[in-house]
PyMOL CGO cylinders between C-alpha atoms (Angstrom):
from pymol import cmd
from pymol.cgo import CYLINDER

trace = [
    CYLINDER, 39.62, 15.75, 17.16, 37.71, 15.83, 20.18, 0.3, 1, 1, 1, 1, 1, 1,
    CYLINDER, 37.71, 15.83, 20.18, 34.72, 18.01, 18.45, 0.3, 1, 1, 1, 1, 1, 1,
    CYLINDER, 34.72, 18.01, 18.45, 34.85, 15.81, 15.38, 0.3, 1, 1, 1, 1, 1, 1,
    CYLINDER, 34.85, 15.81, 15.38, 34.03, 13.38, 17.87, 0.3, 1, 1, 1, 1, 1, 1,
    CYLINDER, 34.03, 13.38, 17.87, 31.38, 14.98, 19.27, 0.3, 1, 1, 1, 1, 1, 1,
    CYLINDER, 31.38, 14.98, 19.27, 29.95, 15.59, 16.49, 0.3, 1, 1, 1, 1, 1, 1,
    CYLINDER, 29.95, 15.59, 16.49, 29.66, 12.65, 15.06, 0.3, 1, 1, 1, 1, 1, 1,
    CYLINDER, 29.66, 12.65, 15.06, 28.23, 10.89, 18.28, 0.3, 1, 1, 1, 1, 1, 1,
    CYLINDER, 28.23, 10.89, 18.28, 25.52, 13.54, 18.33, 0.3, 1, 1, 1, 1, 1, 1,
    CYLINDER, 25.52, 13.54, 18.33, 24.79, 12.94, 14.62, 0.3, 1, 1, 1, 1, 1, 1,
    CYLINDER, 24.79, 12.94, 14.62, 24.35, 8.82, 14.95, 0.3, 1, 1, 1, 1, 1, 1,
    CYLINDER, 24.35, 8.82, 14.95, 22.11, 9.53, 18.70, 0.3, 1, 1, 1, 1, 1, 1,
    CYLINDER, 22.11, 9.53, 18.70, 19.93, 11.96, 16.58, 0.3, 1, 1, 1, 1, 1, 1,
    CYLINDER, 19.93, 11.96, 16.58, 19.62, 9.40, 13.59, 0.3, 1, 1, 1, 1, 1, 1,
    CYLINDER, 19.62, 9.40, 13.59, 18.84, 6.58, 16.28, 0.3, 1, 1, 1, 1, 1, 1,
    CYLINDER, 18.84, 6.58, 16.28, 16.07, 8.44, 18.23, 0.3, 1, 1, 1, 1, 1, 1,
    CYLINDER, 16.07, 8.44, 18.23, 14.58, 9.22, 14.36, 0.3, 1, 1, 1, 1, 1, 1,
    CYLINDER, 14.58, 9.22, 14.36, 14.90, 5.67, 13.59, 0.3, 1, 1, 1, 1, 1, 1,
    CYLINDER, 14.90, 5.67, 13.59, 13.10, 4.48, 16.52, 0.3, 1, 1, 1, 1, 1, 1,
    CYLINDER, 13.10, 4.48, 16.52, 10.25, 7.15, 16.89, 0.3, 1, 1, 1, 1, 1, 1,
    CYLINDER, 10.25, 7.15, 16.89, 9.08, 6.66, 13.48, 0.3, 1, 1, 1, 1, 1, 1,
    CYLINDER, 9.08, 6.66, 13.48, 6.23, 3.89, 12.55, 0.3, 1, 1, 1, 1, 1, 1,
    CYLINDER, 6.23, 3.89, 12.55, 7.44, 0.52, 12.78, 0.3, 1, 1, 1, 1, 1, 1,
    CYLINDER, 7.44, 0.52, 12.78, 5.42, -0.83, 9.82, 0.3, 1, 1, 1, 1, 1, 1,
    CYLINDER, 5.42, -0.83, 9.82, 2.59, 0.46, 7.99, 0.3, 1, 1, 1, 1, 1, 1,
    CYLINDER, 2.59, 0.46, 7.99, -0.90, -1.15, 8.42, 0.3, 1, 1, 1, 1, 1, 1,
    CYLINDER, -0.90, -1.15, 8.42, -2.15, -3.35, 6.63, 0.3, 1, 1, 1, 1, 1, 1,
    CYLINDER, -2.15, -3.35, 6.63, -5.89, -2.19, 4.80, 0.3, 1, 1, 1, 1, 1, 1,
    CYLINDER, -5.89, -2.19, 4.80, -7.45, -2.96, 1.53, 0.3, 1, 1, 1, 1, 1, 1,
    CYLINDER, -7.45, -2.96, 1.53, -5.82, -0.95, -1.56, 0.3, 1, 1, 1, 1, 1, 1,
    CYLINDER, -5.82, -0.95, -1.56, -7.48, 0.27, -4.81, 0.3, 1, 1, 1, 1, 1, 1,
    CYLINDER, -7.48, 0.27, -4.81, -5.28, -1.12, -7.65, 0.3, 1, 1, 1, 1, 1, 1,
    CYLINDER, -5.28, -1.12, -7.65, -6.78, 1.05, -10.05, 0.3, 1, 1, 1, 1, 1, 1,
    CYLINDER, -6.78, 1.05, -10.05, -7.87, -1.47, -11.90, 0.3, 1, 1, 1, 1, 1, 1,
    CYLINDER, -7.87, -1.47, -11.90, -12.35, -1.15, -13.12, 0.3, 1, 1, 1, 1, 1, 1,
    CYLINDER, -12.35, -1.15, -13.12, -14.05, -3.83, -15.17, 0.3, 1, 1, 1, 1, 1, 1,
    CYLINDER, -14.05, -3.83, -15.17, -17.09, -4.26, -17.02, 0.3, 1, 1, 1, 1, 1, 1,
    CYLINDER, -17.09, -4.26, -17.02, -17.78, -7.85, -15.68, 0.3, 1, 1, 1, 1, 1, 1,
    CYLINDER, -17.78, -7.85, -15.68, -17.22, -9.37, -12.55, 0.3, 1, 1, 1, 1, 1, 1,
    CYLINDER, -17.22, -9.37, -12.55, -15.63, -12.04, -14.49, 0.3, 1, 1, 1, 1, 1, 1,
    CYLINDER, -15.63, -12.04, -14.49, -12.61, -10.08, -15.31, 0.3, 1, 1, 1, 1, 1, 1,
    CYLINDER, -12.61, -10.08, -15.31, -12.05, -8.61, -12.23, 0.3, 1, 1, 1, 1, 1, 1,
    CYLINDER, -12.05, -8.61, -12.23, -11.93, -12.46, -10.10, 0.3, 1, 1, 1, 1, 1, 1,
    CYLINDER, -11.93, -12.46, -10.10, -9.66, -12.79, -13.36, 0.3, 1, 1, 1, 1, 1, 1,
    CYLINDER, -9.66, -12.79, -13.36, -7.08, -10.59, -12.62, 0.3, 1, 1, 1, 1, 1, 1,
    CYLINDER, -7.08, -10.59, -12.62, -7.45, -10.30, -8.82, 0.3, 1, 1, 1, 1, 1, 1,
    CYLINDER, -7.45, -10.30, -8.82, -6.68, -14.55, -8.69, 0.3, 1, 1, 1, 1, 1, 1,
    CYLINDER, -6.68, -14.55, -8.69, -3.27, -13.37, -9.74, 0.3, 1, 1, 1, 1, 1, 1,
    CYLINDER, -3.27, -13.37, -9.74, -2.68, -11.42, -7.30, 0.3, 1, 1, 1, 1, 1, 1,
    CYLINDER, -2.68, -11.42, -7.30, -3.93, -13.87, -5.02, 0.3, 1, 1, 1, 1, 1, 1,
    CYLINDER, -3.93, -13.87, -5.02, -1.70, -16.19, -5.95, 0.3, 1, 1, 1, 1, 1, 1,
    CYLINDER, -1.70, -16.19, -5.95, 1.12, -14.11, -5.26, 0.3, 1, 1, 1, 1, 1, 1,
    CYLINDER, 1.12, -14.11, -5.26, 0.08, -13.48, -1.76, 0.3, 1, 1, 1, 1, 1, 1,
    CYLINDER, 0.08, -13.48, -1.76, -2.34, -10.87, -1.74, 0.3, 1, 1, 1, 1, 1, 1,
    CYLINDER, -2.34, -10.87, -1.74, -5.87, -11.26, -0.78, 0.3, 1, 1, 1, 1, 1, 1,
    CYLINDER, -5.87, -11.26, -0.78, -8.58, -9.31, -3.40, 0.3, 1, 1, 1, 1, 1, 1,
    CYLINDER, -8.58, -9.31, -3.40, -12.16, -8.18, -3.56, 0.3, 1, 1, 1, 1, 1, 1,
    CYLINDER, -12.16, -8.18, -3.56, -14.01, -7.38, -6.30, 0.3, 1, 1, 1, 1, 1, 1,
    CYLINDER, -14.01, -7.38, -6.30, -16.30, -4.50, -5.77, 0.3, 1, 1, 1, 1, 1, 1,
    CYLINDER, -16.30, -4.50, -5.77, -19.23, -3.15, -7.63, 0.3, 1, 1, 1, 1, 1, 1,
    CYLINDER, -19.23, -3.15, -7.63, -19.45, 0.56, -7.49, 0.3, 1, 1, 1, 1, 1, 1,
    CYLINDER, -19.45, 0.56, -7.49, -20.68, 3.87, -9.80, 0.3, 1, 1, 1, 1, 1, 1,
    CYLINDER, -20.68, 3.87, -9.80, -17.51, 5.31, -11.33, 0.3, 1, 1, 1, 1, 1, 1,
    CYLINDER, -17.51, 5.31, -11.33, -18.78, 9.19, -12.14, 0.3, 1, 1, 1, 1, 1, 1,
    CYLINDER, -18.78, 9.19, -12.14, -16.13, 9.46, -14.91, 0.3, 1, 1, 1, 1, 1, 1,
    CYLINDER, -16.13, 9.46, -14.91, -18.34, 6.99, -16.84, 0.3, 1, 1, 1, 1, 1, 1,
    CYLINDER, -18.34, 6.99, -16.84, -21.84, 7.22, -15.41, 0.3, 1, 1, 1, 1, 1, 1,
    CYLINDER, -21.84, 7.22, -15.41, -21.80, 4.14, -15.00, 0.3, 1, 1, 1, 1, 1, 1,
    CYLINDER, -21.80, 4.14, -15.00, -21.40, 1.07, -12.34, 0.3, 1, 1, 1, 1, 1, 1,
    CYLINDER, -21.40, 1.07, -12.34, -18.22, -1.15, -12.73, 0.3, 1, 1, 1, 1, 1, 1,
    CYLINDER, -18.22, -1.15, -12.73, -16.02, -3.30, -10.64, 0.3, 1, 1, 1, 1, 1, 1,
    CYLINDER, -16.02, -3.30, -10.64, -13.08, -2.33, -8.65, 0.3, 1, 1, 1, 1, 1, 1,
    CYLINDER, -13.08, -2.33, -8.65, -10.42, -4.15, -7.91, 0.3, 1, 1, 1, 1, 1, 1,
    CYLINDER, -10.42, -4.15, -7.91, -8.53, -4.01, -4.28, 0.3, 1, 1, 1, 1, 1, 1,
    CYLINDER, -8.53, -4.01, -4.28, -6.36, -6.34, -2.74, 0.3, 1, 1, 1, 1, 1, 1,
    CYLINDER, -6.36, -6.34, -2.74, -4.86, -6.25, 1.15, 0.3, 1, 1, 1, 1, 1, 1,
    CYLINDER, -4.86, -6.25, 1.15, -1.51, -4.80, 1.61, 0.3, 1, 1, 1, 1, 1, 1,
]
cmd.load_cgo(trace, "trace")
């Protein structure tokens, strides 16, 4: 009994001390969505919704190689 004991007090102290060294929270930065558009239009568009459900966006305008061409990128902060 006394090693089941043990045992199991050494098992919760070693899942404590993991709990508590790892990160608290991640932080926060901007996030690709994975979302590209052809107009700027469509990207405010879709990135409002998002902003209405608490995320900050940018639009950005950038060459996507795939394409060869320039588009807009949507990101929002997470």
């Amino acid at each position: 009994m006394r090693i089941r004991t043990l045992l199991a007090s050494i098992g919760l102290a070693s899942m404590a001390v993991v709990g508590l060294g790892g990160q608290a929270a991640h932080a926060a930065s901007w996030k690709f969505t994975g979302n590209l558009y052809a107009s700027k239009y469509a990207c405010v568009d879709d990135g409002q919704q998002y902003e209405r459900e608490g995320y900050p966006y940018k639009c950005t305008y950038a060459y996507f190689s795939f394409t060869k061409q320039y588009l807009y990128w949507l990101y929002i902060y997470d």
